[in-house]
OpenMM code with the backbone's topology and positions (N, CA, C; nanometers):
from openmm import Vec3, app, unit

residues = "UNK UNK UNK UNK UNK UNK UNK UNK UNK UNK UNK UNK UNK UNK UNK UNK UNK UNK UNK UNK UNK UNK UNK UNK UNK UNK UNK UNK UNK UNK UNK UNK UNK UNK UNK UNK UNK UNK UNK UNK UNK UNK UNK UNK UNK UNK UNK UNK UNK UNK UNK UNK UNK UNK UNK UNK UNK UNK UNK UNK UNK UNK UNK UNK UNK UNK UNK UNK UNK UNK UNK UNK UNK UNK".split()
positions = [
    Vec3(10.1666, 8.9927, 8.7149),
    Vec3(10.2875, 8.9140, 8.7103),
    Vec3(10.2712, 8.7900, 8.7982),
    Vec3(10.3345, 8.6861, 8.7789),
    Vec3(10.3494, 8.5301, 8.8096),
    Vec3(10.4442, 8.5602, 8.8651),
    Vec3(10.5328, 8.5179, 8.9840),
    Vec3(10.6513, 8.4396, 9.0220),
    Vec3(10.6954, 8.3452, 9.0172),
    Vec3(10.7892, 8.2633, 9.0398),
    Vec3(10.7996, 8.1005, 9.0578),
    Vec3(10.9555, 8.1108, 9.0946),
    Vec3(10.9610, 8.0185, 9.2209),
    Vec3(11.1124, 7.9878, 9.2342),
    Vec3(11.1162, 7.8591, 9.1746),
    Vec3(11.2814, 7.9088, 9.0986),
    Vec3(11.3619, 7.7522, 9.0096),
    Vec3(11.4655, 7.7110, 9.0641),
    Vec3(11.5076, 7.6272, 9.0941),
    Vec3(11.5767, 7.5471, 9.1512),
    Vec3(11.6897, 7.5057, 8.9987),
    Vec3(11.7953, 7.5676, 8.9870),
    Vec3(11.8847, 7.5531, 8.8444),
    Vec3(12.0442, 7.4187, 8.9237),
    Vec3(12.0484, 7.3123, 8.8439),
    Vec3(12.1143, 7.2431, 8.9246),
    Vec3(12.2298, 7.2497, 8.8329),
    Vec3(12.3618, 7.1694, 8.8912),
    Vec3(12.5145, 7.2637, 8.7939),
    Vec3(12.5013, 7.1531, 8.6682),
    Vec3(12.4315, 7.0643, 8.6471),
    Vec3(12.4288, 6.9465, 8.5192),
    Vec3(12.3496, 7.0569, 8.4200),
    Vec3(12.2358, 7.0799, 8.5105),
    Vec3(12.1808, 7.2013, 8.3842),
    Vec3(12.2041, 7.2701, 8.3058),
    Vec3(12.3328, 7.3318, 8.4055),
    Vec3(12.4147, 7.4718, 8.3511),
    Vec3(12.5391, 7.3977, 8.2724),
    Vec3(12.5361, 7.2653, 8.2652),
    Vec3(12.6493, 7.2216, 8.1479),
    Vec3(12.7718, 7.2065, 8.2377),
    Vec3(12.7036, 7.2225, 8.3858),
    Vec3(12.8612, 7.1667, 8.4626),
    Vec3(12.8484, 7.0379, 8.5285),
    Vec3(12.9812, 6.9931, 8.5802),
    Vec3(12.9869, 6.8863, 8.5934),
    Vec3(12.9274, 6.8214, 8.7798),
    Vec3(13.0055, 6.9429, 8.8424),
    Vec3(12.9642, 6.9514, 9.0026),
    Vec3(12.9393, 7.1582, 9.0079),
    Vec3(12.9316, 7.1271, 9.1541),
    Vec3(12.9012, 7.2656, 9.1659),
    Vec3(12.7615, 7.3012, 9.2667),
    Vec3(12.6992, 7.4297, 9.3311),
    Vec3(12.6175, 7.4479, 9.3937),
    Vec3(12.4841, 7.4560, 9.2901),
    Vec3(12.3731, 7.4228, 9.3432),
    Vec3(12.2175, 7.5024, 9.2793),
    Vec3(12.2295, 7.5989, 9.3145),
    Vec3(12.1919, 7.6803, 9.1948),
    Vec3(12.1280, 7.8227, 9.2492),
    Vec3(11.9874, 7.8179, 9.2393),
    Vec3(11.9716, 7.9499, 9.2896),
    Vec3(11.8151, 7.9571, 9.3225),
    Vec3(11.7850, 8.0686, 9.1875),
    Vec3(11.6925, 8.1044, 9.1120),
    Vec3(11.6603, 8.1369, 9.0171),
    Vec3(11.4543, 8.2451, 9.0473),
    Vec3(11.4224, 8.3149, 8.9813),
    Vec3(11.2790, 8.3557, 9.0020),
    Vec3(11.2633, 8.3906, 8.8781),
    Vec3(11.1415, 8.3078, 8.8461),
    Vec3(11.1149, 8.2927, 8.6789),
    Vec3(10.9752, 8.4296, 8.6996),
    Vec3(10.9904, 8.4927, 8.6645),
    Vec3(10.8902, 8.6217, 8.6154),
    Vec3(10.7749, 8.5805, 8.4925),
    Vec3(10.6760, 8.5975, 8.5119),
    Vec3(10.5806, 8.5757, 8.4113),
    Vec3(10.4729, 8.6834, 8.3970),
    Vec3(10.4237, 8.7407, 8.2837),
    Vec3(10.3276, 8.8460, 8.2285),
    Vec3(10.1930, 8.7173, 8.2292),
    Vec3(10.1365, 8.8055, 8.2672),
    Vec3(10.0248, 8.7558, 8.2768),
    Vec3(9.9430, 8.8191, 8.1736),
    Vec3(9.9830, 8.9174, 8.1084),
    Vec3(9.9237, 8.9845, 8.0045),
    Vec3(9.9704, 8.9136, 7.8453),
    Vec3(10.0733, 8.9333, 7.8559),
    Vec3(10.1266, 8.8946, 7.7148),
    Vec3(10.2027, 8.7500, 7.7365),
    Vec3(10.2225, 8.6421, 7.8813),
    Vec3(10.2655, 8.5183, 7.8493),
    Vec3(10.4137, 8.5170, 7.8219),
    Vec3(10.4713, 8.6550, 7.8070),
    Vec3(10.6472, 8.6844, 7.8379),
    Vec3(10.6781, 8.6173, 7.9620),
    Vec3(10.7827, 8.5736, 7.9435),
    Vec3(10.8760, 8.5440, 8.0762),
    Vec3(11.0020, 8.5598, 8.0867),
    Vec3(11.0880, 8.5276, 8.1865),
    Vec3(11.2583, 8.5689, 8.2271),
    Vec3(11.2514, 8.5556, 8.3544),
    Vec3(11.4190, 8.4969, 8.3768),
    Vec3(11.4490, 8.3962, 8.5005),
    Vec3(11.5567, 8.5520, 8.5444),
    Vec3(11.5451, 8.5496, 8.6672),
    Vec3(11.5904, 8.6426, 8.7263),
    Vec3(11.6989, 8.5514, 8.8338),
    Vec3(11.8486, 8.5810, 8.8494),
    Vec3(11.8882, 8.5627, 8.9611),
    Vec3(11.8870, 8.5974, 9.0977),
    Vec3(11.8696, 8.5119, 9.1986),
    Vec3(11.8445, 8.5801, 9.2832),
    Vec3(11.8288, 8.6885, 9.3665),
    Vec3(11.9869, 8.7238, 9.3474),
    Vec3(11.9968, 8.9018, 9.4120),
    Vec3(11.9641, 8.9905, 9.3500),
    Vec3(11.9353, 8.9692, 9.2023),
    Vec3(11.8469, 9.0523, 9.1039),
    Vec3(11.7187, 9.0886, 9.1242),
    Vec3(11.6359, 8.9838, 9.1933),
    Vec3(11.5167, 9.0067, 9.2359),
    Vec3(11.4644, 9.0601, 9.3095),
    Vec3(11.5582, 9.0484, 9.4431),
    Vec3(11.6148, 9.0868, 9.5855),
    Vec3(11.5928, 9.2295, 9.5461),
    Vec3(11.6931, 9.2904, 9.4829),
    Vec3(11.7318, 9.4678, 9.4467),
    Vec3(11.5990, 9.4970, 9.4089),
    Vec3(11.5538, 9.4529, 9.2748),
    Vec3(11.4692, 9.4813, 9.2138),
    Vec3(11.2751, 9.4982, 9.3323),
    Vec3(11.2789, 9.3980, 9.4016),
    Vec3(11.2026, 9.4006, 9.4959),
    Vec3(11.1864, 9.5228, 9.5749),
    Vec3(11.3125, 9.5495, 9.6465),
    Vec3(11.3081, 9.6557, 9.7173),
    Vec3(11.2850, 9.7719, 9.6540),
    Vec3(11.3412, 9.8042, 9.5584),
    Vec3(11.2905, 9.9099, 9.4862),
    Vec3(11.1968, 9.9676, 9.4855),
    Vec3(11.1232, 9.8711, 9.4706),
    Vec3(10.9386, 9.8809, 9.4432),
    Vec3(10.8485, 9.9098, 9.5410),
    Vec3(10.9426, 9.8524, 9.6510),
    Vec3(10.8965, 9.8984, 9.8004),
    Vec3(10.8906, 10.0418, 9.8231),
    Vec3(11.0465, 10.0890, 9.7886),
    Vec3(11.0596, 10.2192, 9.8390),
    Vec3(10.9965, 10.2596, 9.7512),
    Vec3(10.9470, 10.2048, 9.5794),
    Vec3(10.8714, 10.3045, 9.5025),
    Vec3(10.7281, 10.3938, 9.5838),
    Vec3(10.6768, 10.2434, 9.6076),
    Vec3(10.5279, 10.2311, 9.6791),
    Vec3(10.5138, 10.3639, 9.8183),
    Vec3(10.6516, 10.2802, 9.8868),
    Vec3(10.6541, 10.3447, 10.0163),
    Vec3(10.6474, 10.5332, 10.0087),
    Vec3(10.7305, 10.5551, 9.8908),
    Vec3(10.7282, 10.7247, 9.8562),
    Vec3(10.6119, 10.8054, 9.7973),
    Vec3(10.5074, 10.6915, 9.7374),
    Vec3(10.3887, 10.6843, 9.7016),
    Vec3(10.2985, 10.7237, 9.7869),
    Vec3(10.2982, 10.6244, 9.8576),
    Vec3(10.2061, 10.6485, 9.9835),
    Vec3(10.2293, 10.7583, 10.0611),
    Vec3(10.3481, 10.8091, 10.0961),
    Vec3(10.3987, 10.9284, 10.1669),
    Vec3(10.3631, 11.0523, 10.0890),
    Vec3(10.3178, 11.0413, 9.9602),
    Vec3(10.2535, 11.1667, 9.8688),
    Vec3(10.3987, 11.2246, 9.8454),
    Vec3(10.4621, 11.1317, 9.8482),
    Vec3(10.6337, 11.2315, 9.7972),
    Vec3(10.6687, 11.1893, 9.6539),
    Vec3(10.7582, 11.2449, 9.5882),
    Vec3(10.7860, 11.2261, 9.4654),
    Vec3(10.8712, 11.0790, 9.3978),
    Vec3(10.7724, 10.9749, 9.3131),
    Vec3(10.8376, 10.8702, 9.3037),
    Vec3(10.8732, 10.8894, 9.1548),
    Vec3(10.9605, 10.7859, 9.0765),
    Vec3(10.9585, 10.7841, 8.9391),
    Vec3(10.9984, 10.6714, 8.8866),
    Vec3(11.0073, 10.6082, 8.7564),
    Vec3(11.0397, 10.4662, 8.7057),
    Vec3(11.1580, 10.5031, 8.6691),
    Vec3(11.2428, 10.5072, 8.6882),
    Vec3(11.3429, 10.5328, 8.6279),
    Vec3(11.4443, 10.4409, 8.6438),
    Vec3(11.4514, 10.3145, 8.5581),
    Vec3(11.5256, 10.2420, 8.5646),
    Vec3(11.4792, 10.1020, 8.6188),
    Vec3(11.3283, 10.0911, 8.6288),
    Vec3(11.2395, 9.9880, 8.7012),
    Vec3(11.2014, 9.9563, 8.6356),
    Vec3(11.2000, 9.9996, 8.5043),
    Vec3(11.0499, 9.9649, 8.3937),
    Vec3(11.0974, 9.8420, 8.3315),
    Vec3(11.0189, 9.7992, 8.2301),
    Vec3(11.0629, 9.6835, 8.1371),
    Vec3(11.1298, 9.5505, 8.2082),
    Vec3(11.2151, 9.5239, 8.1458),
    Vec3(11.2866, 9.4128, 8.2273),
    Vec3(11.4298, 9.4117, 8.2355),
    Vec3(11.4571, 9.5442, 8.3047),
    Vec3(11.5764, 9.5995, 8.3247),
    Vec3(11.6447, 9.4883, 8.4372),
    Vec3(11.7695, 9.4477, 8.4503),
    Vec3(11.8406, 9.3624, 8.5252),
    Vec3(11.7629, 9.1831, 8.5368),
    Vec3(11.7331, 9.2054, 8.4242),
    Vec3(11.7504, 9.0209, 8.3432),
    Vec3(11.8656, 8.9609, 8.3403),
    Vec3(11.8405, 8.8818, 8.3695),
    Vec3(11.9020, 8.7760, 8.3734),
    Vec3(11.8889, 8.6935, 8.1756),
] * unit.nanometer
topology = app.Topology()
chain = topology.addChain("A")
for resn in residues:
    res = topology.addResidue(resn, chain)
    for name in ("N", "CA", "C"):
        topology.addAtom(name, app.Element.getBySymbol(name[0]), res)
């Protein structure tokens, strides 16, 4: 997987004023798929993976359940 932070400005989004958000564009490096993730989406999704790893390493019981694919797209 690729990362990339996007910088989405409110003209983009078809508004007139308003804040940027911050955006993380996901990329397969296998198949060239991509999807823009909002921030705190990524955030969650990140940690997850941590504690996946982290329960991993501890030889304790991990599972995908709900991590896989591109669950919480944006």
């Amino acid at each position: 997987m690729y990362f990339e932070i996007i910088l989405v400005s409110p003209q983009a989004r078809g508004l007139k004023d308003g804040r940027t958000e911050v955006k993380v564009k996901m990329r397969s490096l296998v198949d060239d798929s991509s999807c823009l993730f909002e921030r705190n989406n990524f955030l969650d999704r990140k940690y997850r993976m941590q504690e996946m790893y982290q329960d991993y390493i501890e030889g304790g019981n991990w599972d995908l359940q709900g991590v896989g694919g591109w669950v919480g797209v944006v």
